[in-house]
C-alpha positions in Angstrom: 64.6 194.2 211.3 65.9 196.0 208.0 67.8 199.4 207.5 65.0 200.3 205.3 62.4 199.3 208.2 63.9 200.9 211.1 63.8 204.2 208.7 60.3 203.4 208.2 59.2 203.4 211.8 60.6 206.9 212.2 59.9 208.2 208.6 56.5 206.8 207.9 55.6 207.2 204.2 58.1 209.9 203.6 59.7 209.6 200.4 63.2 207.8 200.8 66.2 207.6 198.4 67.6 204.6 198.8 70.7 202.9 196.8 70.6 200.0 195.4 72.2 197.5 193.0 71.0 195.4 189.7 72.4 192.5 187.8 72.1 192.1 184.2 73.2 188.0 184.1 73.8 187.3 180.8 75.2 184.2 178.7 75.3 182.9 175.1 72.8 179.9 174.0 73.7 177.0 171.5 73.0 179.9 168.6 75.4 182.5 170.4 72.9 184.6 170.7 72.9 186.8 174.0 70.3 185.7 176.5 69.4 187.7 180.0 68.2 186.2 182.7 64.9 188.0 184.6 63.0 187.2 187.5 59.3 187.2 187.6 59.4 189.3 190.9 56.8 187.8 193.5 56.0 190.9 194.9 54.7 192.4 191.5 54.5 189.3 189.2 56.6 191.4 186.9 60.0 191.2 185.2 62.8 192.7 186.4 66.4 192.2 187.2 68.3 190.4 190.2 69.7 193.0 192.7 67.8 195.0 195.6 68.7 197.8 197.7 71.8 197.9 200.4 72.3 197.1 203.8 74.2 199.0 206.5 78.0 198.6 205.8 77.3 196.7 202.7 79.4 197.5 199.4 77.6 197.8 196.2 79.4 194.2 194.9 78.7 192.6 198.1 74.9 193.9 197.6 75.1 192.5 194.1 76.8 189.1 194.8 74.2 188.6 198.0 71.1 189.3 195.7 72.0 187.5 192.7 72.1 184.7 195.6 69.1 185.3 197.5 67.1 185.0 194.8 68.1 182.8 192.1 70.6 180.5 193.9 73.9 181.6 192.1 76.7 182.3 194.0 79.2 184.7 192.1 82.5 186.3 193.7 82.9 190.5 193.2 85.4 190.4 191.1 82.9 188.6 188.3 81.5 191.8 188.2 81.7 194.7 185.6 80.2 198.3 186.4 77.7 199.1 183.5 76.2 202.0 184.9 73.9 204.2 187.5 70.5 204.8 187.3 68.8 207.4 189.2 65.7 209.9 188.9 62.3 210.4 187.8 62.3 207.3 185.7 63.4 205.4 189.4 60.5 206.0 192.0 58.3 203.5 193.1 55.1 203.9 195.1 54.1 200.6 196.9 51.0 199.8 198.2 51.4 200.5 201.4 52.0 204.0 200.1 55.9 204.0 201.0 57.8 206.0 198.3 61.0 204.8 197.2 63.4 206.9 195.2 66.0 204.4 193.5 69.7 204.9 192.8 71.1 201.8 191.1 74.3 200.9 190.6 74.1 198.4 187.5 76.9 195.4 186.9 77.0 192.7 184.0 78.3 189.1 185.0 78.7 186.5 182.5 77.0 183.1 183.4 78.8 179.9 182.6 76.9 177.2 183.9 73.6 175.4 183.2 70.6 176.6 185.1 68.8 174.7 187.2 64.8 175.5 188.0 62.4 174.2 190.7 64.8 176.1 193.7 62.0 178.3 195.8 63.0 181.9 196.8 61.5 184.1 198.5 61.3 187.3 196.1 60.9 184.9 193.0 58.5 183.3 191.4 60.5 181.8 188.2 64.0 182.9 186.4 63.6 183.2 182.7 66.6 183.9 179.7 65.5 186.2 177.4 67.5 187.2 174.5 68.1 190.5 173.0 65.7 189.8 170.7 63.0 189.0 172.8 63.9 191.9 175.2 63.4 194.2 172.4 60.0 192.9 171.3 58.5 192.6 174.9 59.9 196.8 175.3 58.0 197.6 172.0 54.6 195.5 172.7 54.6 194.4 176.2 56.6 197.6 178.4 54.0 196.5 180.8 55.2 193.1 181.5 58.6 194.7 183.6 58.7 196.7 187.0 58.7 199.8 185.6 62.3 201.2 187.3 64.1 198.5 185.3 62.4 199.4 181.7 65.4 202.2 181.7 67.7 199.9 182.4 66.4 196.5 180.5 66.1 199.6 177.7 69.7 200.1 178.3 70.8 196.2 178.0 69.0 195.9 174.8 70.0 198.8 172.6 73.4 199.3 174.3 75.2 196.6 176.5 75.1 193.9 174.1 76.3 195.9 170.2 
């Protein structure tokens, strides 16, 4: 049983604010063009970035390392990591189906990728792992917002007009 699910049991629907971390993993292609890498999230079948929320004890970099592993298979140390930011408010709430309310705080870190990615792995949260570059990031915000979970449009917003200059 999870934090978050032991909270549940005694909280019910009541909104929660919960911390959290995401992972903008970025590389350069043969062009050097700056290329993201998103997961189509399973639970949504939307784009987002890697990271998740927290666990008991857990730092933010250990959070960060353990999802970028969990769900696309790459194992990173914390000191790969560089602090980007932290999101939080309005823009951050999510209302699942169940009807549990989630009030985000995310901590956001870059980490450069070096190797060559390898598909077919099956994770749980995951459906596929797609580079995206700046480009492309920008064009999907202007016609397609839709196409992301909605808490990371600030963010992907964020890696697209500011991250990357």
């Amino acid at each position: 049983m999870s934090y978050v699910s032991d909270l549940r049991k005694m909280v019910g629907n009541f909104p929660l604010q919960l911390p959290g971390t995401g992972v903008v993993l970025w590389r350069k292609n043969n062009f050097g063009e700056v290329e993201i890498l998103l997961q189509l999230r399973q639970d949504n079948n939307k784009f987002g970035l890697l990271g998740g929320g927290i666990e008991l004890n857990e730092t933010y970099e250990q959070c960060a390392i353990r999802e970028i592993q969990e769900e696309s298979g790459i194992e990173f140390s914390v000191q790969d990591l560089e602090l980007k930011g932290v999101y939080a408010g309005p823009n951050h709430v999510t209302v699942l189906p169940n009807g549990d309310v989630i009030h985000h705080t995310v901590v956001v870190y870059t980490i450069y990728y070096y190797g060559t990615m390898v598909f077919g792995h099956s994770f749980s949260e995951t459906t596929d792992l797609s580079w995206f570059t700046i480009g492309k990031l920008r064009e999907m915000l202007q016609e397609t917002p839709e196409v992301f979970f909605k808490n990371n449009v600030p963010i992907i917003w964020d890696v697209a007009y500011k991250y990357f200059e």
